[in-house]
C-alpha positions in Angstrom: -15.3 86.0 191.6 -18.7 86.0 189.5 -18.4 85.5 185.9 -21.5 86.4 183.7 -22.7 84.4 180.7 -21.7 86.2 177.5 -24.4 84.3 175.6 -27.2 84.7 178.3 -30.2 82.4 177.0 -31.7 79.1 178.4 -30.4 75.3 178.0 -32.5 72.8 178.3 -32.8 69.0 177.1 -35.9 67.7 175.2 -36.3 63.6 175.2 -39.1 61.2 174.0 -40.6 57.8 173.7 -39.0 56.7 170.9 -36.7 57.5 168.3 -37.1 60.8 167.2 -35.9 63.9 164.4 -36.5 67.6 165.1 -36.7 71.1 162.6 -35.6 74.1 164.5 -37.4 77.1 162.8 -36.8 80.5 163.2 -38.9 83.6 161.7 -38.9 87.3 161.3 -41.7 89.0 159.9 -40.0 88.8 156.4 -37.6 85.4 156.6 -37.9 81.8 157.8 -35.1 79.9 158.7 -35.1 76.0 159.5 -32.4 73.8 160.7 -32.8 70.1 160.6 -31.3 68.1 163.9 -29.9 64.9 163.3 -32.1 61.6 164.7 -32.4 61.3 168.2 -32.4 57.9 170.6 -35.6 58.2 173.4 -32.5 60.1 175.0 -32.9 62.9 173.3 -30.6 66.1 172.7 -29.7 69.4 174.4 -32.4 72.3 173.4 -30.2 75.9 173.5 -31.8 79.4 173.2 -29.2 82.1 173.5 -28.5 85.8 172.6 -24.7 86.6 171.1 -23.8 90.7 171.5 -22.2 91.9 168.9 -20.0 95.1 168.5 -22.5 97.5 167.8 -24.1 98.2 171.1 -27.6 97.7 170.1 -27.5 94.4 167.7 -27.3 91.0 168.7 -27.1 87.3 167.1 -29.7 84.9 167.8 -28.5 81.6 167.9 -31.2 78.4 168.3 -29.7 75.1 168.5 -31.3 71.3 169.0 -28.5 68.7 168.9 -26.2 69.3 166.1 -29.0 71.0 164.0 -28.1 75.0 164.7 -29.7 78.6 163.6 -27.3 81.5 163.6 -27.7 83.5 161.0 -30.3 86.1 162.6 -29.6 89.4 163.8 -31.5 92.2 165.6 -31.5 94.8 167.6 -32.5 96.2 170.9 -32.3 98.9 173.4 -32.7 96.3 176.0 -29.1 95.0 178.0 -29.3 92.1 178.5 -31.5 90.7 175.5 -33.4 87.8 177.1 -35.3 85.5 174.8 -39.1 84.6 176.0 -38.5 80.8 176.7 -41.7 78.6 177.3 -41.3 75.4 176.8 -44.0 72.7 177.3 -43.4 70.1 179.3 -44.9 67.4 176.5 -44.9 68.6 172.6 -47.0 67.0 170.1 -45.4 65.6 167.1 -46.1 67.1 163.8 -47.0 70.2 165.1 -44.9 73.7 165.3 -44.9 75.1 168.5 -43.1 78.9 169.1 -40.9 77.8 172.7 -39.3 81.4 172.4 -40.0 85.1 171.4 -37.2 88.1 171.3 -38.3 91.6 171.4 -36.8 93.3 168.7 -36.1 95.1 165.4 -36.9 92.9 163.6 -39.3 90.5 165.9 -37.7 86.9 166.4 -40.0 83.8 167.0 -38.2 80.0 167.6 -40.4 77.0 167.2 -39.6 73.2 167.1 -41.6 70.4 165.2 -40.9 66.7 166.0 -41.5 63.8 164.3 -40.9 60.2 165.1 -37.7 58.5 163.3 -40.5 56.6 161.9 -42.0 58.9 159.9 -39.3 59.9 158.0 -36.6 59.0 155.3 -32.6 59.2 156.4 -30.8 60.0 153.0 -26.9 58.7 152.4 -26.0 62.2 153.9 -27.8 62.6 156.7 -30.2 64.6 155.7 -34.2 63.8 156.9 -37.4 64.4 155.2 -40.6 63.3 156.0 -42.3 60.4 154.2 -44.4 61.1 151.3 -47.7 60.2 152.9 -47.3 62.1 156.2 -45.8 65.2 153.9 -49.8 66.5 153.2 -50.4 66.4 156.8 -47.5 68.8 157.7 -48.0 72.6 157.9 -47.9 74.0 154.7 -45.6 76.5 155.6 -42.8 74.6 156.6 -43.0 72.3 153.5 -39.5 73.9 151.9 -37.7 73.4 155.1 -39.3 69.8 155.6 -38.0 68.6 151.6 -35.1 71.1 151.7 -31.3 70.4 152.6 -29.8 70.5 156.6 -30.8 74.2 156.8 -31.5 77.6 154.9 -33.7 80.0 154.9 -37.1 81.3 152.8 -39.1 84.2 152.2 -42.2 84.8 153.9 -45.5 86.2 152.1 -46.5 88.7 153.9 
């Protein structure tokens, strides 16, 4: 009997060197959204990029997960059955650096990008919560600078 996946996507692992945190980020043309994963061993954590359908025929949840750190608050929608994310994901990321691993074509356009940076490099706070030592901070992407100070996840305005 075949069984089909009723959150098609792609699963994957990502590892490192050395001790290691991640910010999942997720963008539309008018929202970002950022999820913080928790610290990694060299071991690493699973990497998840899947597509929910919902009950109206042509919307779907988007739901972008690293470890324990999870985006699933975006929708959109599509004519296309199934919705398959564009996955590319190298096989060596630099840290520091946000790189888009998948694309969704859709109303509204969805983008997924990960940025690593070595345990090292940041501050754990009593609850968990990571953020990037002060003098690394000025050499992070602008853009991501509410996510990078900001709680586990949420979500900001982009200028347009």
């Amino acid at each position: 009997m075949e069984t089909s996946d009723p959150n098609p996507g792609w699963d994957g692992h990502v590892s490192a060197d050395e001790a290691f945190v991640g910010l999942l980020v997720a963008e539309t043309p008018s929202t970002r959204y950022w999820a913080k994963a928790e610290p990694a061993g060299p071991s690493g954590m699973p990497l998840s990029v899947r597509y929910h359908p919902l009950a109206d025929p042509l919307t779907f949840q988007f739901l972008f997960s690293l470890g324990l750190g999870w985006i699933t608050s975006l929708k959109g929608t599509s004519t296309a059955r199934p919705v398959r994310p564009r996955v590319s994901v190298p096989g060596q990321l630099s840290a520091g650096r946000l790189m888009t691993i998948a694309t969704v074509e859709s109303s509204p356009p969805i983008s997924a990008g990960l940025l690593f940076l070595a345990r090292s490099d940041v501050s754990l706070g009593r609850n968990g919560i990571w953020r990037p030592h002060k003098a690394l901070y000025g050499e992070l992407p602008p853009a991501l600078h509410p996510a990078l100070v900001g709680s586990r996840h949420g979500s900001y305005e982009v200028a347009a």
